[in-house]
N, C-alpha and C positions, 0 to 999 in steps of 0.2 A: 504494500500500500504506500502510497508517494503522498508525502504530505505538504501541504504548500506553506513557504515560508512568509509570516505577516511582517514583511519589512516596515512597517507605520509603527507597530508595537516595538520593533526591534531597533528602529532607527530612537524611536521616542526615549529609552530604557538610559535614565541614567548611569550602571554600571557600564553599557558599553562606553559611552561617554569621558566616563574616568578611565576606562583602560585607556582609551583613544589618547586623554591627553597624557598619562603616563608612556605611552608607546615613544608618541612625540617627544616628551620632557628628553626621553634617555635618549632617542639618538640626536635631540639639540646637542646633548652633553657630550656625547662620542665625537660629534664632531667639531664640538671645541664653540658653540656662540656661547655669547655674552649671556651672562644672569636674567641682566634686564630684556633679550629678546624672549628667553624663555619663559621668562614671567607672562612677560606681554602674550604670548602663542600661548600661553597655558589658560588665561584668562579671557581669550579671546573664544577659545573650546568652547570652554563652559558657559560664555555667555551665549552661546550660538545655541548650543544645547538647552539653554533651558527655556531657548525663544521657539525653540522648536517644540520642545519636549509639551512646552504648555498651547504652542496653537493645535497639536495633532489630539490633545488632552480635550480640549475644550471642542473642537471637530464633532470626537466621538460623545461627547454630551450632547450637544445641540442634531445631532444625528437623533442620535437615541430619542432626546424629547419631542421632536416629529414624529418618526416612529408611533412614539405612544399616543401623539396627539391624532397623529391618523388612526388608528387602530380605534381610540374614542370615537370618533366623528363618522367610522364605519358600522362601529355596533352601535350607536344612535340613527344612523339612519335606517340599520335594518328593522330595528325594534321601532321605529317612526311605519316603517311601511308595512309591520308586520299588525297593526293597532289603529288602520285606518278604516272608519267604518265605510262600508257598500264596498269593501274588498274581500273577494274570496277566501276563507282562513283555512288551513288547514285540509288542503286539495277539493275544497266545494268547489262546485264548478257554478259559475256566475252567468247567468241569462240575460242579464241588465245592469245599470247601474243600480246599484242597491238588492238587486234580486238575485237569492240562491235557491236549489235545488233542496 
């Protein structure tokens, strides 16, 4: 079974995030830059990540609250059309407005 990768949850995930800028830190350091660029690319990660981490956060809420907003506004409509009088209920079969069998 092949299972598919959620890149949104796995880009959003701050541990990847801190590995990412630890990965960076150490080969800034192997290759000999300055403190202060490191700092800077360290801080600049994190800030990226967490502009991300909270639009894809807040995405999947306002997702979700449609969702349930539609989901409401379907099961009111059926219960609306299921409750309207001179409508057939319940497989009567209707001969007129207002007339059943």
């Amino acid at each position: 079974m092949i299972h598919q990768i959620d890149w949104k949850r796995k880009l959003s995930s701050r541990k990847l995030w801190a590995a990412m800028v630890g990965v960076v830190t150490g080969l800034a350091m192997v290759f000999g830059l300055d403190e202060n660029i490191i700092s800077s690319i360290a801080g600049a990660v994190v800030s990226v990540a967490s502009v991300v981490s909270y639009i894809i956060t807040e995405g999947k809420v306002d997702a979700a609250s449609v969702k349930k907003a539609a989901y409401g506004m379907a099961s009111g409509l059926e219960g609306a059309e299921k409750s309207q009088p001179g409508r057939p209920q319940d497989g009567a079969e209707g001969i007129g407005p207002g007339l059943h069998l």
